[in-house]
C-alpha positions as CSV (number, residue, x, y, z in Angstrom):
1,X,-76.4,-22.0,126.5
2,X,-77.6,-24.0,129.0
3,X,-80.9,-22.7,129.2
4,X,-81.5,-23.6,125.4
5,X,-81.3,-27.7,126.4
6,X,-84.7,-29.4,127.9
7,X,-82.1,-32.3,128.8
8,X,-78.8,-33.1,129.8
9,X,-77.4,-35.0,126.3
10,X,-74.5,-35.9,124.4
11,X,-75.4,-32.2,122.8
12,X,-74.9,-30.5,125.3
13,X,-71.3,-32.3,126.6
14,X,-70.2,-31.2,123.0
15,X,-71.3,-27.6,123.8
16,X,-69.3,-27.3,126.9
17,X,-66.6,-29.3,125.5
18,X,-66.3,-26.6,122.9
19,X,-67.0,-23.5,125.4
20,X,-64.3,-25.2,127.6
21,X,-61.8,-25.6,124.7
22,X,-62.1,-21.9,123.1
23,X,-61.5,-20.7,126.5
24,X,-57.8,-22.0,126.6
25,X,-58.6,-24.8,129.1
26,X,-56.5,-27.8,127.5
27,X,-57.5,-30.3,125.5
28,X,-56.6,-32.7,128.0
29,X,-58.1,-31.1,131.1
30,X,-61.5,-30.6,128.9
31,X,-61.8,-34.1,128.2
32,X,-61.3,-34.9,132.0
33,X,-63.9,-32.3,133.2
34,X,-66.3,-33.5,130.8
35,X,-65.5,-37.2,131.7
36,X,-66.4,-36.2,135.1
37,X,-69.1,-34.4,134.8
38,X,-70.5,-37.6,132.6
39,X,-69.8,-40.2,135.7
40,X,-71.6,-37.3,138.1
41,X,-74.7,-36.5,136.0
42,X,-74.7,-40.3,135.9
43,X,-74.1,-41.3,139.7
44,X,-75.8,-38.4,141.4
45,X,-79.0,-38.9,138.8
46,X,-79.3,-34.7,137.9
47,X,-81.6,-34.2,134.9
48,X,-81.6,-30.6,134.8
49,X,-78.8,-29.0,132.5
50,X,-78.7,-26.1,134.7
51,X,-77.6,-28.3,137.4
52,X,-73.6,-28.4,135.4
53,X,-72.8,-25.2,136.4
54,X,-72.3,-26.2,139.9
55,X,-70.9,-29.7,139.1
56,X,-68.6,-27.9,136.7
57,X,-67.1,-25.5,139.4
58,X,-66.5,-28.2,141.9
59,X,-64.2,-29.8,139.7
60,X,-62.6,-26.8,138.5
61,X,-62.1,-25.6,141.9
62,X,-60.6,-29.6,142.8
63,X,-58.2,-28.8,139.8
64,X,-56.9,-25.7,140.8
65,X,-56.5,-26.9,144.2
66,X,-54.2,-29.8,143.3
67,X,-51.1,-28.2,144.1
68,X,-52.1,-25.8,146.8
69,X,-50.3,-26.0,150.1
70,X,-50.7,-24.9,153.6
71,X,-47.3,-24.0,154.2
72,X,-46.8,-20.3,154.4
73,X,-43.8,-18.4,153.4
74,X,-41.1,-18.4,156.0
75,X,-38.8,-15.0,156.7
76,X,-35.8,-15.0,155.4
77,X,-36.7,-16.2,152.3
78,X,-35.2,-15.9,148.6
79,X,-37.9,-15.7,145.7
80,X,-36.5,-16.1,142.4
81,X,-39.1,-15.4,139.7
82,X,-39.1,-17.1,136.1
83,X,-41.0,-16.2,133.0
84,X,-40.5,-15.0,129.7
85,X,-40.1,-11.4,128.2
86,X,-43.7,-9.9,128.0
87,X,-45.2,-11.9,130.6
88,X,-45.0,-9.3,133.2
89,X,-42.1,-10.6,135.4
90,X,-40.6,-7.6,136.2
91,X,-43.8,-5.3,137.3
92,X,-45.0,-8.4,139.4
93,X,-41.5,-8.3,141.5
94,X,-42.1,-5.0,142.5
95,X,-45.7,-5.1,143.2
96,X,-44.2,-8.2,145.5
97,X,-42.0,-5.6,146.9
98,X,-44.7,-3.5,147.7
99,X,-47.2,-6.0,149.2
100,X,-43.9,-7.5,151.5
101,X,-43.4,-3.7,152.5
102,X,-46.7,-3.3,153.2
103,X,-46.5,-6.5,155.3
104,X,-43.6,-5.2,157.1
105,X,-40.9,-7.1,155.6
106,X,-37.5,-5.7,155.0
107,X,-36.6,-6.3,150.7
108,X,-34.4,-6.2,148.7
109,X,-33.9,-6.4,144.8
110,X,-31.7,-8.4,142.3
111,X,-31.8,-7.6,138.8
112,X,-30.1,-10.6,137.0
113,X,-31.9,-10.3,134.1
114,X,-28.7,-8.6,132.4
115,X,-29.6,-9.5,128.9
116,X,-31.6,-6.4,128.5
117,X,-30.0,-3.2,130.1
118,X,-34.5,-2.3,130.0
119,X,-34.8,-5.2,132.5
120,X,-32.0,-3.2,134.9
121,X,-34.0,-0.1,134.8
122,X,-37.2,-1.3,134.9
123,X,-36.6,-2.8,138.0
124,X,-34.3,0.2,139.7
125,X,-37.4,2.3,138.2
126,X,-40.1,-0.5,140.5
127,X,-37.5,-0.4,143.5
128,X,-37.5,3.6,143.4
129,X,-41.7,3.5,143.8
130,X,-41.2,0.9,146.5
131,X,-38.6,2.3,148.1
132,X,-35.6,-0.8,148.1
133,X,-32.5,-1.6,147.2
134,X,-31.8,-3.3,143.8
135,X,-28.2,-4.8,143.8
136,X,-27.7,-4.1,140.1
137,X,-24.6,-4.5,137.6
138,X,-23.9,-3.6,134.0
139,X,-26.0,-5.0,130.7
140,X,-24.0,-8.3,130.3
141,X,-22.9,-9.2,133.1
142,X,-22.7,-12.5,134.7
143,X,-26.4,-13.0,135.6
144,X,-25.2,-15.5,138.6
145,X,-22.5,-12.6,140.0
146,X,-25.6,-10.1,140.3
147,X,-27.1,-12.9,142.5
148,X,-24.4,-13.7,144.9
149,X,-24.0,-9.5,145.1
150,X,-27.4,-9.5,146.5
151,X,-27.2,-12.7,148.6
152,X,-24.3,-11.2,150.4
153,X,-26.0,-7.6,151.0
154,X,-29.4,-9.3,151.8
155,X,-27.7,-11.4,154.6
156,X,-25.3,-8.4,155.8
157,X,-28.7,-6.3,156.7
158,X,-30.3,-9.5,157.9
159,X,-33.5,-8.8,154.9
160,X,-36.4,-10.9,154.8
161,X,-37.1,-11.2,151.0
162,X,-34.4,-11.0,148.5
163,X,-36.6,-11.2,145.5
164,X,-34.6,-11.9,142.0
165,X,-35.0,-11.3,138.4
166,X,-34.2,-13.5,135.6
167,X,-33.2,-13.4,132.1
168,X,-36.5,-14.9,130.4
169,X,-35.2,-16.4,126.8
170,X,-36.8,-19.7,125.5
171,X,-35.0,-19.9,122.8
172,X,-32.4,-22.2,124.0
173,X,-33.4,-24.8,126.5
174,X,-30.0,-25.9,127.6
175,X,-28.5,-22.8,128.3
176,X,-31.4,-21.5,130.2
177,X,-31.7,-24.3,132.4
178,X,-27.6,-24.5,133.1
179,X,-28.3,-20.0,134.3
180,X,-31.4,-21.3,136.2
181,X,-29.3,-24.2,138.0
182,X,-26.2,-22.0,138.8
183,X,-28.6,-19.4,140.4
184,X,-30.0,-22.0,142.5
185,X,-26.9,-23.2,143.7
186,X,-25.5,-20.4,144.4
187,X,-28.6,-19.8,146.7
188,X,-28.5,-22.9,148.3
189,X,-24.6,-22.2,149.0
190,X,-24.7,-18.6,150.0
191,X,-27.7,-18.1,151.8
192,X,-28.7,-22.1,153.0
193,X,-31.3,-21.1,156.2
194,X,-33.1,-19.1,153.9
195,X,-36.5,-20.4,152.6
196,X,-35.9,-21.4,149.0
197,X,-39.3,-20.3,146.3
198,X,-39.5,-20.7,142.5
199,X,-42.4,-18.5,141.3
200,X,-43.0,-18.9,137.8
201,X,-44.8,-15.8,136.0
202,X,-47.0,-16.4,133.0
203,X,-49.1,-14.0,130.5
204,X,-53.3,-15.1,131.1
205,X,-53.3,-13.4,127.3
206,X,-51.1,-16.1,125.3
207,X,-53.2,-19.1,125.7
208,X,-51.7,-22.2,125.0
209,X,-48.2,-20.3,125.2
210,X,-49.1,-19.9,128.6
211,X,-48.8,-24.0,129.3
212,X,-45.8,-24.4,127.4
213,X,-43.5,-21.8,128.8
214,X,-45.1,-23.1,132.6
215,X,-43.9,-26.6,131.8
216,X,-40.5,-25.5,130.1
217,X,-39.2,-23.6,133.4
218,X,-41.1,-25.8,135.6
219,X,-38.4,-28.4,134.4
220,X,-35.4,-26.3,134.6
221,X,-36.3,-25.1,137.7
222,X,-39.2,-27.0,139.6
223,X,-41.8,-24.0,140.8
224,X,-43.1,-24.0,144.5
225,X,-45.8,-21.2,143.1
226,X,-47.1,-19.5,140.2
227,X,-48.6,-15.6,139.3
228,X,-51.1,-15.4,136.5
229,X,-50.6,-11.6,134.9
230,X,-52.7,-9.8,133.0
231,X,-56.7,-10.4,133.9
232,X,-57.8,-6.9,133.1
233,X,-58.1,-7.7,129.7
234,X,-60.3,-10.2,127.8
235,X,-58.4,-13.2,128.9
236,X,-59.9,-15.3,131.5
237,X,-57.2,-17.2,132.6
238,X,-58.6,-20.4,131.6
239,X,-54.8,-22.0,130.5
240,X,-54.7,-21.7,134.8
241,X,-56.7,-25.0,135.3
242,X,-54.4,-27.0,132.5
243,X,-51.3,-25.7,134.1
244,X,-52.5,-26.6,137.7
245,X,-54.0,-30.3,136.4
246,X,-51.1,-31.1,134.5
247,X,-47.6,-29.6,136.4
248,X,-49.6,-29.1,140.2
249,X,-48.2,-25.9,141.0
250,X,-49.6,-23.8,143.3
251,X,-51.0,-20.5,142.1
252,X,-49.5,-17.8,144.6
253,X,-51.5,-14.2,143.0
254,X,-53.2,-13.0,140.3
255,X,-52.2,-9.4,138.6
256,X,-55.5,-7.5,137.5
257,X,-53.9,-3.7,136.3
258,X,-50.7,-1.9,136.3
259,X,-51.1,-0.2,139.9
260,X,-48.2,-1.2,142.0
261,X,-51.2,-2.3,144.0
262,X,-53.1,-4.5,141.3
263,X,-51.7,-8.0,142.6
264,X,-54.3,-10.1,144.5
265,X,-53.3,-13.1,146.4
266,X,-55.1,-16.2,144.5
267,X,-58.3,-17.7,145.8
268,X,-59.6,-20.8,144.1
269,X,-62.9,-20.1,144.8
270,X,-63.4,-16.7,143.7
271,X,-61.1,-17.0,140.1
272,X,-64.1,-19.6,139.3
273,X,-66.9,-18.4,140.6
274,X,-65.5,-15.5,138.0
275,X,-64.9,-17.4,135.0
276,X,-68.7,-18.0,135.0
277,X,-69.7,-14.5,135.6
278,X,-70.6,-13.4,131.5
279,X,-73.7,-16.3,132.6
């Protein structure tokens, strides 16, 4: 597209504005890119439209940067992971199991999401491939019991990751966040030297969706991290630089298959230098 324009004009901030849009980057964050890339055209004097590209990814890359931290994870730690159905919760906790194994970290398994008895096996079915325990109890049980089961038997053989599944129903805001609250008491009560993570897992297929369920359990249970699922496919992950503008949560990995192996830690960097690949 660019190489169509003999100038950089109002024309051609509506084409990207439109390119940027389509691609599930928010209405919002487009308007702030574009806004940038108007005061830097303008300030730094650039005349040729091939020139944005590399204006564009430094602000992308500034965007999804805005939450990043240098901490690193501390051992023992407790990782609860949030998301809804579909969004590929459960296959990224035990491709986190496998990565911590690989890493030599002792782990352990906590199916809370007892809402769905699938959930419970999924999970037991991920903590057979990996080889760990999942502290599991029946379809309907107290989601928060499962929990303190785990924090007690993750402590007892002094594991480094206790990583837990949640139930992942939107459909009542309340009750979700009163479960998500409980949990995290209870992990602040049982199990207080532990380091304490929120990772919040989201689809890179649903779009809009995508920012929207990010923001709804980012407020009933403030994330220190986020996984984007699902790159393989035709989606992009261009809802990832809305979500980082807007809520600042750092983006922890990136799933690209099904392979228990198909989780890539995050680099800021490379997801953009992809997103402009098709040019």
């Amino acid at each position: 597209m660019l190489k169509s324009f003999q100038k950089i004009d109002e024309e051609l901030f509506e084409e990207i504005e439109e390119i940027l849009i389509t691609s599930d980057v928010g209405v919002e964050t487009t308007q702030m890119l574009i806004d940038s890339l108007r005061q830097r055209v303008k300030d730094e004097g650039i005349k040729e439209p091939e020139a944005i590209i590399s204006l564009l990814k430094e602000e992308m890359l500034g965007i999804l940067l805005k939450g990043e931290t240098t901490k690193e994870l501390t051992f023992p730690a407790v990782i609860t992971v949030i998301g809804v159905n579909g969004a590929g919760k459960t296959t990224t906790i035990g491709k986190l199991a496998s990565k911590f194994i690989n890493d030599k970290k002792t782990v352990q398994l906590a199916a809370a999401d007892t809402f769905r008895a699938a959930a419970i096996d999924q999970l037991a079915t991920w903590g057979e491939r990996s080889g760990v325990k999942v502290i599991r109890h029946e379809e309907g049980s107290d989601p928060c019991s499962v929990v303190f089961d785990a924090l007690q038997s993750a402590k007892n053989k002094n594991t480094d990751v206790l990583l837990c599944d949640t139930a992942g129903r939107l459909h009542n805001k309340k009750n979700l966040m009163n479960e998500l609250d409980k949990i995290g008491r209870i992990i602040q009560r049982e199990h207080p030297s532990a380091a304490k993570e929120t990772w919040i897992v989201i689809d890179a297929t649903s779009g809009q969706n995508a920012y929207q369920q990010a923001k709804l359990f980012n407020e009933a249970f403030p994330a220190t991290g986020l996984v984007l699922t699902k790159l393989d496919g035709t989606a992009k992950g261009g809802i990832l630089l809305t979500i980082c503008n807007e809520l600042a949560i750092p983006v922890k990995y990136i799933g690209v298959g099904e392979g228990i192996d198909d989780l890539q830690e995050f680099d800021a960097r490379s997801f953009v230098d992809a997103l402009f690949e098709d040019m």
